[in-house]
N, C-alpha and C positions, 0 to 999 in steps of 0.2 A: 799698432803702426804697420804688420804688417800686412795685415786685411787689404790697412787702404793702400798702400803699395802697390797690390798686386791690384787692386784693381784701374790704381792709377799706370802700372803697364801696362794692362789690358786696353785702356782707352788711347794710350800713347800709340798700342800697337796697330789698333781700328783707324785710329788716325792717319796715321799715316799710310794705311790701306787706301783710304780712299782717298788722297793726298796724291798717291800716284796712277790712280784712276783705276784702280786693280777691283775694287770692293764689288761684289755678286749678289745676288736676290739672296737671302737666307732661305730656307728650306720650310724652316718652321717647325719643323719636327721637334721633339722633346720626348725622345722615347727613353731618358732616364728621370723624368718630373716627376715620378707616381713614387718612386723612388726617396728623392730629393725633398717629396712633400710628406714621407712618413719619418723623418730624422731633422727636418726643420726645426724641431722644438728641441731639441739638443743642442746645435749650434748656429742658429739662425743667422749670424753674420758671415760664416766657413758655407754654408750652403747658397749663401746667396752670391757668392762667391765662386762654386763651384757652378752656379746655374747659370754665371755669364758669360763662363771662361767655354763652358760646354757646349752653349750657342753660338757662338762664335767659332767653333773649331770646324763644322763643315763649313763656315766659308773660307777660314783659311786655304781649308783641306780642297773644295772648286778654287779657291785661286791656284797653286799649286797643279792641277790639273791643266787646270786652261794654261797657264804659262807653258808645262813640260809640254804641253801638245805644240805648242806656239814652236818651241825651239826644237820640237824636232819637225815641224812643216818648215822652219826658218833652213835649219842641217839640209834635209832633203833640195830641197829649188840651187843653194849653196851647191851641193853633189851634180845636181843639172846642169848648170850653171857651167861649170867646170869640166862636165863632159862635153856640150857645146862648144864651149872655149877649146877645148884637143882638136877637135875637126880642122883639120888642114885646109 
């Protein structure tokens, strides 16, 4: 039960990623697959598991990016803004 949990977070999470228009190109990478595909036969439900949650984490990781850039071009114009506004 809780395999599918985690993956029913993970989809809740993607969800609502693009829910608030945030969601980015994936990269596509999978530079831990070669990895992932010599242990599959051990626990094939935990890896597949670990293969979704891994692909997903550099688009978190670009949303996260692009936001903190956002809110410090938002901080900055805000600082301008307010120098402007002192001008007598």
């Amino acid at each position: 039960m809780a395999r599918k949990s985690a993956l029913q977070q993970l989809d809740r999470a993607m969800k609502t990623v693009r829910d608030l228009g945030l969601e980015v190109e994936s990269s596509g990478e999978d530079p831990i697959g070669g990895l992932l595909e010599k242990i599959y036969d051990l626990d094939h439900e935990n890896v597949t598991i670990i293969a979704k949650t891994l692909a997903e984490v550099s688009t978190f990781n670009e949303i996260v990016r692009n936001e903190i850039s956002a809110m410090e071009i938002g901080e900055r114009y805000n600082e301008i803004v307010a120098a402007f506004n002192s001008i007598p």
